[in-house]
Structures are given as C-alpha cells and as structure tokens.
C-alpha positions as a printed NumPy array, in Angstrom:
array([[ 11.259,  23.894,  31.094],
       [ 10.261,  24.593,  34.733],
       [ 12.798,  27.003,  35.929],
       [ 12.455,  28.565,  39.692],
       [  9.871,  31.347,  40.16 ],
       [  6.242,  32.007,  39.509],
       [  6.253,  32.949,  35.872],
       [  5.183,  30.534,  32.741],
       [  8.018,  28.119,  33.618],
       [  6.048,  27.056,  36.671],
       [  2.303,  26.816,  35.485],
       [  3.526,  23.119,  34.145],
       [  3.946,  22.146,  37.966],
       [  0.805,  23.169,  39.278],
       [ -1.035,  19.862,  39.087],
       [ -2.73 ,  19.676,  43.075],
       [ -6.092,  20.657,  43.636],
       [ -6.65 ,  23.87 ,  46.113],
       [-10.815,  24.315,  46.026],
       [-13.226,  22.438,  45.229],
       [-17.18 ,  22.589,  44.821],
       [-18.998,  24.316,  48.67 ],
       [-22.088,  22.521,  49.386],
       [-23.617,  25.758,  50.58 ],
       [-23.139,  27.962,  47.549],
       [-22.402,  25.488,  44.912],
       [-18.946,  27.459,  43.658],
       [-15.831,  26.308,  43.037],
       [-14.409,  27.7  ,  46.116],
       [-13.966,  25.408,  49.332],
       [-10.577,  25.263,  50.261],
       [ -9.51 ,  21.646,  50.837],
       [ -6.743,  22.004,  53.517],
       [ -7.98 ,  25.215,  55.062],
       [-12.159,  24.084,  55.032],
       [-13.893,  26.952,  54.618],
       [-15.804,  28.531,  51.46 ],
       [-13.886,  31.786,  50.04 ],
       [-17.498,  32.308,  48.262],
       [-19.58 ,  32.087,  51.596],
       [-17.748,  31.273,  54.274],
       [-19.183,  27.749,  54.997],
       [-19.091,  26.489,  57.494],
       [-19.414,  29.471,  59.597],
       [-23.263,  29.854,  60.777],
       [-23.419,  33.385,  58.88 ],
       [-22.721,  34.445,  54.999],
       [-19.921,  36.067,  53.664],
       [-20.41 ,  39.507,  52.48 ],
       [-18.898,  42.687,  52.602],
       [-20.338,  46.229,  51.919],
       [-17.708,  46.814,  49.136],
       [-18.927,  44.019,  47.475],
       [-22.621,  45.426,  46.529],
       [-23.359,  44.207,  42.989],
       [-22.071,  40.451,  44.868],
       [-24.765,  40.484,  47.614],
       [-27.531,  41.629,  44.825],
       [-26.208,  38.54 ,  43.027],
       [-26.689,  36.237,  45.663],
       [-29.493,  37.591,  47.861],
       [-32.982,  36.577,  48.091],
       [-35.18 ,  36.533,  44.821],
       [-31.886,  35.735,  42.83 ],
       [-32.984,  32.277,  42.865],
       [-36.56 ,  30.454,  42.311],
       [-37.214,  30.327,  45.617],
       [-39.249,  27.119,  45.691],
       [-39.938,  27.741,  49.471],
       [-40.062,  31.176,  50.238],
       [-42.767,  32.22 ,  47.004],
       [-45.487,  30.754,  48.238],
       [-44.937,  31.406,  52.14 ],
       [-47.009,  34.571,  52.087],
       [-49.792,  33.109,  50.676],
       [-49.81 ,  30.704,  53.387],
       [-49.089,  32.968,  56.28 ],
       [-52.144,  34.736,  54.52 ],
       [-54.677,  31.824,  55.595],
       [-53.008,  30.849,  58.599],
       [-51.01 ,  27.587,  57.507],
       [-54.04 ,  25.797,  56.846],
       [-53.429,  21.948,  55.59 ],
       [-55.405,  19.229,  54.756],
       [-58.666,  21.316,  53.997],
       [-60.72 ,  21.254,  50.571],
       [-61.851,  25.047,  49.377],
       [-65.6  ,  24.999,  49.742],
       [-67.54 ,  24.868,  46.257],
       [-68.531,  27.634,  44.701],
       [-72.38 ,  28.083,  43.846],
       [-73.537,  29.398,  40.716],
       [-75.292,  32.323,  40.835],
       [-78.24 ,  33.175,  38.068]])
C-alpha cells in the first residue's frame, strides 16, 4: 500500500495534525510546532498582508465584518463620548 514517495501511496500515512484554528483570525492556519498564523501572522503585533494579495486584504479589512465596535464610534466621537446622560424631552409644538 504505502510505498516511498509523495504520491497516493503516502496520503494513507498522513495522520498528524500541522495547523490548527488562530485565535486572531479564526482560520485553520496556526502552525502547531512553528506558532505562528500562515493567515495573519499571529502572534506578531502587525497583520499579514502583501500587495499581491489585493482581493485578500479587501476580504479581510475593515467593514468586512459587523463591526460591533467601530459602527457606532462616529456617532459618539460626534457628541463628545457623552455617558450616563438622558436626551432632553422634546416639547410639542402647536
């Protein structure tokens, strides 16, 4: 069955686990023994990407996602990061 080589022979052997999930980017693609991300390059401080790789970085970049923080920071930035307050009632006018 499993003769030497790469071919068909030797797909039976492969049975050890290379990657597995990154806690930054959530891919299948941590490397156990070496410990980084091939995806993003956890854990170094900065994210993997290449300019050859443009339809990747629109894939992954900001706005890709739902962006439960950053959607509603303008807003806030707007009025000064108010908290606590109550908005002030409006009075009908007729």
């Amino acid at each position: 069955m499993g003769k030497k080589g790469k071919g068909t022979g030797s797909f039976g052997k492969r049975r050890n686990k290379t990657h597995t999930m990154c806690r930054r980017c959530g891919r299948h693609s941590y490397h156990i023994q070496k410990g980084t991300c091939s995806g993003c390059g956890y854990p170094a401080a900065t994210k993997r990407t290449y300019q050859w790789g443009q339809k990747a970085i629109r894939r992954k970049t900001t706005g890709s996602g739902r962006m439960r923080y950053m959607k509603t920071l303008s807003r806030r930035f707007k009025n000064g990061f108010q908290e606590g307050s109550e908005a002030k009632k409006q009075v009908a006018t007729a």
